[in-house]
C-alpha positions as CSV (number, residue, x, y, z in Angstrom):
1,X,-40.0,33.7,27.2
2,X,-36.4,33.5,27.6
3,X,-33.7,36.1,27.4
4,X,-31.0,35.4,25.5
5,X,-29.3,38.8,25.1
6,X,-25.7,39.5,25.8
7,X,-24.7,40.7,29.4
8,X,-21.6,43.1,30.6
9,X,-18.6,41.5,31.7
10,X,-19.2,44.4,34.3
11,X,-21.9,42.5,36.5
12,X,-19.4,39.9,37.4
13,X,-15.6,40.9,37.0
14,X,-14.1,44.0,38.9
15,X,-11.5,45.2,35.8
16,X,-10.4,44.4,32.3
17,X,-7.2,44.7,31.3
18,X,-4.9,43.9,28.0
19,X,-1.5,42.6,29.5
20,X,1.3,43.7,27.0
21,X,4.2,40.5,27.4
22,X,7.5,39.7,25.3
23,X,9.9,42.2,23.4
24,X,9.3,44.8,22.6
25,X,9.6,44.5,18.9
26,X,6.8,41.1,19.1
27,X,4.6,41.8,21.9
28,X,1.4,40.0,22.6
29,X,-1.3,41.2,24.2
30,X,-3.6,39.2,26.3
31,X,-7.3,40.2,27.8
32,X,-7.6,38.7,31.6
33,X,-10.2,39.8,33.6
34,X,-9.5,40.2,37.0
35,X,-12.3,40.2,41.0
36,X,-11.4,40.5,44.8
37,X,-8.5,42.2,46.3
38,X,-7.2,39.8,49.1
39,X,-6.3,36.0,49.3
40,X,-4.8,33.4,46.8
41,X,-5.3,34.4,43.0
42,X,-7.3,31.7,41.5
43,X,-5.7,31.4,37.8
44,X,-8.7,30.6,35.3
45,X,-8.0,29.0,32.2
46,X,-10.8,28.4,29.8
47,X,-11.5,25.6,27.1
48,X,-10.7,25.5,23.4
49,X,-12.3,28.1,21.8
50,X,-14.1,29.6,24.7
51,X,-12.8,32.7,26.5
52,X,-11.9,33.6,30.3
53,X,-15.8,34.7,29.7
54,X,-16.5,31.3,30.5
55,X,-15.3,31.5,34.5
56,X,-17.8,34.4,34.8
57,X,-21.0,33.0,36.8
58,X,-17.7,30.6,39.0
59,X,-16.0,34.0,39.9
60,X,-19.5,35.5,41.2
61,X,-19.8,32.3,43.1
62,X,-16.7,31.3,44.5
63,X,-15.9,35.2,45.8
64,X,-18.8,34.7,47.6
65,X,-17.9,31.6,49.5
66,X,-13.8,32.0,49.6
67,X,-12.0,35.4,50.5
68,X,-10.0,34.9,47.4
69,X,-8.7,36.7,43.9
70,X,-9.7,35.6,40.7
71,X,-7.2,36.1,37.5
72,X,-8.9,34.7,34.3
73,X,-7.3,35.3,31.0
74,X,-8.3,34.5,27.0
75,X,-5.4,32.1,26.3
76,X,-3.4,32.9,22.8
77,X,-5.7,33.3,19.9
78,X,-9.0,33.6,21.8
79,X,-8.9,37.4,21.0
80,X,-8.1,39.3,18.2
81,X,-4.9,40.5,19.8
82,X,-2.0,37.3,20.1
83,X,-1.5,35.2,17.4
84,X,-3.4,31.7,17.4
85,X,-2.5,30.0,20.6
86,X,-2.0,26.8,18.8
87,X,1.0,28.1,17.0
88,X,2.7,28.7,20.2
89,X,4.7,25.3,21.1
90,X,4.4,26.0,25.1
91,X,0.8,28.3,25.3
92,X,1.9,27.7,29.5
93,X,4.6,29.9,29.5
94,X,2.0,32.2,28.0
95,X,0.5,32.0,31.4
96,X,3.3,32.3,33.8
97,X,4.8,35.4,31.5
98,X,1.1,37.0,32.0
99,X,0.6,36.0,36.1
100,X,4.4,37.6,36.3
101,X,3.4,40.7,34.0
102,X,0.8,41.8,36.2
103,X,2.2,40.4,40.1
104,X,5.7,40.9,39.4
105,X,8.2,37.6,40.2
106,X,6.9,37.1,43.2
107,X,2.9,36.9,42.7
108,X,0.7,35.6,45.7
109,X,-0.1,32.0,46.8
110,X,-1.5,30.4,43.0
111,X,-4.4,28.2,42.6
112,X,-4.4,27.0,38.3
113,X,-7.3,26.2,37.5
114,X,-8.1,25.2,34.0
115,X,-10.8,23.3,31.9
116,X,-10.3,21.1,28.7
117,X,-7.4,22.2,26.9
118,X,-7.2,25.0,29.8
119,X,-6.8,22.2,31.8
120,X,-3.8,20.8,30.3
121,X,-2.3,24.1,30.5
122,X,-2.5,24.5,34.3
123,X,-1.3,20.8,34.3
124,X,2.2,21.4,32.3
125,X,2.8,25.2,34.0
126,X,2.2,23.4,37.9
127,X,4.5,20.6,36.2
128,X,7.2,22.7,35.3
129,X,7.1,24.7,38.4
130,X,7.0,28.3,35.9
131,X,4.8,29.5,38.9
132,X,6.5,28.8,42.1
133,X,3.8,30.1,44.5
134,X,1.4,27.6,42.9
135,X,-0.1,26.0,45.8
136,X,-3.1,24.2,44.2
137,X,-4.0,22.6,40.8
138,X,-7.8,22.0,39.7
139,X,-8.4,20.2,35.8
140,X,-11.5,20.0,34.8
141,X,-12.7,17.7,32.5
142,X,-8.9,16.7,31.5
143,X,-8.5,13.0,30.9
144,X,-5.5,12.1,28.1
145,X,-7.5,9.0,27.4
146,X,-10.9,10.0,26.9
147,X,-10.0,13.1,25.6
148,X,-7.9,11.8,23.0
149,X,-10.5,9.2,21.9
150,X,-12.9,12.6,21.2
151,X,-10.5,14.1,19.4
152,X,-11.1,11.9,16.8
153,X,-14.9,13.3,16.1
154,X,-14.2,16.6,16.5
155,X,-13.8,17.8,13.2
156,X,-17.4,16.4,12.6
157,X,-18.5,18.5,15.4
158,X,-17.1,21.5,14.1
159,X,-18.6,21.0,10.7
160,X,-22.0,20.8,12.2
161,X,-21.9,23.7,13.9
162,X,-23.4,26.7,12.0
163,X,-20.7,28.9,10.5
164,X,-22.3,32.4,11.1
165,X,-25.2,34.0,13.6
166,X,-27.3,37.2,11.7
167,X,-26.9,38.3,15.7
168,X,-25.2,37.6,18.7
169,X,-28.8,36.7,20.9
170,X,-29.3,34.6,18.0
171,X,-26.0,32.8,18.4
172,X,-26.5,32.9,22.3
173,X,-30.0,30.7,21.9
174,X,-27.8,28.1,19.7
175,X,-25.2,27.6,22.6
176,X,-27.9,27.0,24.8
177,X,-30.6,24.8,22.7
178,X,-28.1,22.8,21.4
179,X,-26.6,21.9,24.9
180,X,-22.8,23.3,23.9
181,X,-23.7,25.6,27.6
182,X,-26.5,24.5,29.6
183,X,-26.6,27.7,31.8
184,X,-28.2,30.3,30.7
185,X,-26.8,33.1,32.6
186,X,-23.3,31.8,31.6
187,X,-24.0,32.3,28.0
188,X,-25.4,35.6,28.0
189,X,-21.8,36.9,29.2
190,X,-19.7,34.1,27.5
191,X,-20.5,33.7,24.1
192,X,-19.6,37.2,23.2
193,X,-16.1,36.1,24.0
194,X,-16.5,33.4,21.3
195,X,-18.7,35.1,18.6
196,X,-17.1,38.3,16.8
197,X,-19.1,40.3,14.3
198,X,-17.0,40.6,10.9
199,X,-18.2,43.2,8.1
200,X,-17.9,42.9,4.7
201,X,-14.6,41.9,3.5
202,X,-13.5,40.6,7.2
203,X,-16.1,37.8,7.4
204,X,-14.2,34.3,6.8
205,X,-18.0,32.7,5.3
206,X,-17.5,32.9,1.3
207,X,-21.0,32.6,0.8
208,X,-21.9,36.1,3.0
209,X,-19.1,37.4,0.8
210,X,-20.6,37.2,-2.5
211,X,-23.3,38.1,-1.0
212,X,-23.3,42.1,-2.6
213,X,-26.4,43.1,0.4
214,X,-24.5,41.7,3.0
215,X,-23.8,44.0,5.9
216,X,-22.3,41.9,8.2
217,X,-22.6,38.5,10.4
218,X,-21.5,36.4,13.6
219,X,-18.8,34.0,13.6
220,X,-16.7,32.3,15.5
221,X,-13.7,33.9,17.1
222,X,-11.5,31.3,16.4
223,X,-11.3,27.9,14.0
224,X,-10.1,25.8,15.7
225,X,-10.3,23.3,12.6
226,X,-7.3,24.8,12.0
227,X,-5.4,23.3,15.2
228,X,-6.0,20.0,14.6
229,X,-2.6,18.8,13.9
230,X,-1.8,19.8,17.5
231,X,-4.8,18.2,19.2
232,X,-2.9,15.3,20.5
233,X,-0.1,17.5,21.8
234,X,-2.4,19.2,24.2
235,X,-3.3,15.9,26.1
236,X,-0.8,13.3,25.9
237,X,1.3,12.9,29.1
238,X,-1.3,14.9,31.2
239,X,-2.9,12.1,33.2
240,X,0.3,11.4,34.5
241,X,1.8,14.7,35.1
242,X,-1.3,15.3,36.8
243,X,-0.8,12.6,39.1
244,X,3.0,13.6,39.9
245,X,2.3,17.0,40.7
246,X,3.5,17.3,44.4
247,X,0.2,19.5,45.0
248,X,-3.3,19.7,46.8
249,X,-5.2,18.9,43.5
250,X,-8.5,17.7,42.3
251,X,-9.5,16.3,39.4
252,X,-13.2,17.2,38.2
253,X,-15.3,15.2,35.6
254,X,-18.6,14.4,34.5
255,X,-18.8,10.8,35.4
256,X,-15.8,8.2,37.3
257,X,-16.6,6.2,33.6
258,X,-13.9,9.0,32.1
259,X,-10.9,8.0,33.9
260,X,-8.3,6.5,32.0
261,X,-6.2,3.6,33.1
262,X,-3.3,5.7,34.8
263,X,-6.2,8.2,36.9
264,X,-8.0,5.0,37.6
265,X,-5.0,3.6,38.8
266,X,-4.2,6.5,40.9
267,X,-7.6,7.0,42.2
268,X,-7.3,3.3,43.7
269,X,-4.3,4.3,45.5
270,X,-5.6,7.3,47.1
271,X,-5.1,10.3,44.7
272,X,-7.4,13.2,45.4
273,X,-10.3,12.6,42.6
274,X,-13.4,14.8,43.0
275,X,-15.9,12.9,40.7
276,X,-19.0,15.6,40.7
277,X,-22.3,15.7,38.1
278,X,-20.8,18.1,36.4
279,X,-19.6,18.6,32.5
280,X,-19.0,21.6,32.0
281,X,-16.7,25.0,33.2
282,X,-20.3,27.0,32.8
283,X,-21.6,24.0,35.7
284,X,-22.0,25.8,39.3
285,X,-21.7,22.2,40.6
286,X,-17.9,22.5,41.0
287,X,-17.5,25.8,42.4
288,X,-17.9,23.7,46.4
289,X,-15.0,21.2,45.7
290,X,-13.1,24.1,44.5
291,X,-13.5,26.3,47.5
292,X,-12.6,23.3,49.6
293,X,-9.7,23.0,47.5
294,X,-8.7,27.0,48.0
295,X,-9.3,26.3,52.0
296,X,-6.7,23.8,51.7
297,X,-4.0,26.3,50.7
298,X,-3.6,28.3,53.4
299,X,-0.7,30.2,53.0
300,X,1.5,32.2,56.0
301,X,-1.1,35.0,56.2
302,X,-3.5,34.7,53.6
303,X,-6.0,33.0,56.0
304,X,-9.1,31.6,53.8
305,X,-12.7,32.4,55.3
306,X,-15.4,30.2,54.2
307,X,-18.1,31.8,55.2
308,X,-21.4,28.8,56.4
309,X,-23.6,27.4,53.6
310,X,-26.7,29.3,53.3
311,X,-30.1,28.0,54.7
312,X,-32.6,27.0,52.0
């Protein structure tokens, strides 16, 4: 019998913390969740309408193979705070105003790390050079091409998707049996940054609002049917910005099959490409290339220590 009830953000993050950035007349407050106390500060970004929940099983793992920091934040609109990210015409200076909020202008050696849309993100800040003590860039499962040619079904996606959960184990056993997050563990702390529990007159389902005995119900944080119009945006240009970052960087996908033209291009003429079996942020199978990425940016004293593979 399986377990699918939530766990703590507690068992694998040091400290929560709502970052307050802008005027202040129109600030906006973002949730980042924050592990270790020494090396380069890993920058998480999560996917499209997932949460910095998602980067919970990599911290635990990557701490324990790199001496490094891990900074993962929910991106605009992925908590109840900011307004929907996709409203935002550069969500990557949301990032850079965060990393400064909390490390000042001069924050340690930066490692972006981002998946999906997150991705893009970490591609266009490390682009524009907003974080200067960026030192490596990791996308995950960022491809313009591919990417863009999903887009296409993703409203059908979302429309088969069930719209509410009677309770959040309930909505952590979909994730998993439907194959939206094949780990486990990951979804027992993740999916309670993409499921919110609405009462009454808060719930966004019309048919649990005429519903007169209806307490209250599970939905999902965000709609990201609502973004579509700016689905294109998110992607176009990245393969090669990507490519003309002047950075160690790795490129992680599910299969070689998903590079486009321009990456396939650039992987023939000796671009670091990490192709692992991995499709997901909530795969461990990605946490070695990105500790050998993190060893690669050493930087003046922040020494990396990779401690030896363990014997099995």
């Amino acid at each position: 019998h399986l377990d699918y009830s939530p766990v703590s953000w507690r068992e694998y993050f040091e400290q929560m913390e709502d970052v307050c950035v802008g005027p202040a007349d129109s600030r906006d407050v973002f949730r980042v969740y924050k592990a270790g106390g020494d090396g380069p500060l890993l920058v998480l970004l999560h996917g499209g309408g997932h949460s910095a929940l998602s980067w919970a099983v990599f911290t635990v793992t990557i701490c324990s193979r790199v001496t490094c920091r891990v900074f993962a934040m929910d991106l605009r609109g992925h908590d109840s705070l900011p307004p929907y990210f996709f409203l935002c015409p550069t969500p990557f200076r949301d990032v850079a105003n965060v990393v400064r909020a909390c490390y000042g202008e001069t924050p340690p050696p930066i490692v972006l790390i981002g998946h999906g849309v997150g991705g893009a993100i970490a591609v266009h800040t490390a682009s524009n050079t907003l974080l200067p003590s960026t030192v490596g860039l990791v996308a995950i499962d960022v491809v313009e091409g591919s990417a863009i040619d999903v887009l296409h079904s993703m409203q059908n996606f979302l429309k088969g998707r069930p719209k509410s959960f009677k309770s959040m184990d309930h909505a952590i056993e979909w994730s998993v049996k439907s194959g939206q997050i094949r780990n486990l563990e990951s979804a027992r702390v993740s999916v309670v940054g993409q499921i919110k529990r609405y009462a009454g007159s808060d719930c966004n389902n019309k048919k649990q609002k005429k519903n007169k005995n209806f307490i209250s119900v599970y939905s999902w944080r965000i709609d990201l049917s609502k973004s579509e119009k700016y689905w294109d945006g998110w992607f176009r240009g990245t393969s090669n910005l990507f490519l003309g970052c002047n950075l160690p960087k790795l490129l992680l996908l599910a299969g070689v099959d998903r590079l486009d033209r321009d990456l396939t291009i650039g992987q023939m003429q000796g671009e670091d490409a990490f192709v692992p079996p991995c499709s997901h942020g909530d795969s461990p199978a990605f946490v070695l290339p990105n500790s050998r990425l993190v060893r690669r940016t050493n930087h003046s004293s922040h020494q990396l220590e990779v401690p030896p593979p363990a014997r099995t």
